[in-house]
N, C-alpha and C positions, 0 to 999 in steps of 0.2 A: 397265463398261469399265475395264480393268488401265490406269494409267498405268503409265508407266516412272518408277523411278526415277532422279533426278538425284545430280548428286556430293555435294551435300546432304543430301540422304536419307541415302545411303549414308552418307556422314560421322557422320551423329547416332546411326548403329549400331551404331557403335564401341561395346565394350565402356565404358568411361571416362563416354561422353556419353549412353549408353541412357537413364542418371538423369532429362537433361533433354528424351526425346526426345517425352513429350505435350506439354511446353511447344511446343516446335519445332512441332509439327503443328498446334497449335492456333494459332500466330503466323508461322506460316513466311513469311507474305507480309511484315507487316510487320519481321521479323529481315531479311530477305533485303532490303528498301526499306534499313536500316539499313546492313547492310556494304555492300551498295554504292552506297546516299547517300555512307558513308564514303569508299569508293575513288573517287570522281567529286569528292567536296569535297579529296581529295586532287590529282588529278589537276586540279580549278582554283586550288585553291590554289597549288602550285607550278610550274604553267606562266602562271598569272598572275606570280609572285616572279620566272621569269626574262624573262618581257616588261617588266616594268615595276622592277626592280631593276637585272636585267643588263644588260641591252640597253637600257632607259632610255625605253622608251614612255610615254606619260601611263596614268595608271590608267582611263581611259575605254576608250582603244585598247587597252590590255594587258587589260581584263577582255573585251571581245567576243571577243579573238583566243580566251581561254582560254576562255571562251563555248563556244566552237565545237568546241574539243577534248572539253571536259566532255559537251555534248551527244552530242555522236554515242559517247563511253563510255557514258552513263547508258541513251541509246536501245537499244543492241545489251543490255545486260546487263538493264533494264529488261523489256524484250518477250522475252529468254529465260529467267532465271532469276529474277526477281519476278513476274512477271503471268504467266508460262509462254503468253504470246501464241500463237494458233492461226491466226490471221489470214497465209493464205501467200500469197497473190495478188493479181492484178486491184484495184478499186478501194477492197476493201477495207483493203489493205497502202497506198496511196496516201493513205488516209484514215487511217489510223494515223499513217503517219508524219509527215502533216499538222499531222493534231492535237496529236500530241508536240512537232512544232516552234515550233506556235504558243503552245502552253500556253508553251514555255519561252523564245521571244520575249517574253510577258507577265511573265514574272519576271525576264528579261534589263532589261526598260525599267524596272524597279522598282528592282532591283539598279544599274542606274546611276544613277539617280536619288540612292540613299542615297549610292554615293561619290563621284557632284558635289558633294553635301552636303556630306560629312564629309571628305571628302580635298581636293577639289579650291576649295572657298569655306573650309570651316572650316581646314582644313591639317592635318588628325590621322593618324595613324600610317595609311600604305597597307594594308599587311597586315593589323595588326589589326581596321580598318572592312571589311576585304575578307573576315574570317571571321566578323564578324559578322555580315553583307551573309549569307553563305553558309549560315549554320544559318537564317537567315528563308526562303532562297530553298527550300533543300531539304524544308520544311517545306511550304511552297506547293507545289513538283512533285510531293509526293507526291500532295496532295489533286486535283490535276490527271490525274499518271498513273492515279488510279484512276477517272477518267472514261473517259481514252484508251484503255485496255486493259479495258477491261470485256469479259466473253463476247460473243461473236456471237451473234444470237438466229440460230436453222437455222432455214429457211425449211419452211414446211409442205408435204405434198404431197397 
């Protein structure tokens, strides 16, 4: 079976990057966990900065809200372009995205936990415990999403 290639692929074809493009292939899940671990630690880092900076929420509330943005980026880019998820339906798509929610509920409770700690008892720098907070947590999704997004076994007939 031919996949198709993604903008990925094509990208590492480039004349320039062909150099590195066994690495790529041999790593692609985990590179691709990496940029967009990064755009999602992006995307709560600084929608936590303007809940809990701007707008002035406590860092408990400002990190669920961003919580929630970060989630639903990591999920869509998660299940399309790292795990290349094949799951399109019925209860298995409901059990997917179950799973992904609960796994990251579980590091959501962890993640407040450290800046009850360090921000809100100890009184230290928001942002900085909140990127600390965030290379733990990403580290833990990962080893999570690769439970979530595992192959379907195809049923026999």
């Amino acid at each position: 079976m031919v996949t198709e290639k993604d903008i990925f692929d094509k990208t590492m074809e480039l004349p320039i990057l062909r150099i590195l493009n066994s690495f790529y292939k041999k790593n692609k899940e985990l590179l691709l966990y990496l940029f967009f671990g990064g755009l999602t630690f992006l995307v709560s880092i600084s929608s936590y900065a303007v809940f809990n900076i701007r707008i002035g929420w406590n860092a408990l509330t400002a990190n669920i809200a961003s919580w929630m943005l970060a989630v639903v980026f990591a999920y869509v880019t998660n299940r399309t372009w790292v795990f290349e998820s094949s799951t399109d339906r019925g209860s298995n798509l409901i059990k997917e995205i179950t799973s992904f929610v609960g796994g990251r509920i579980a590091t959501l409770v962890f993640e407040e936990l450290i800046l009850f700690i360090f921000i809100t008892e100890l009184e230290m720098n928001s942002i900085l415990i909140k990127i600390v907070a965030q290379v733990v947590v990403i580290a833990l999704n990962y080893v999570i999403s690769k439970f979530v997004f595992r192959p379907q076994k195809s049923e026999s007939v």
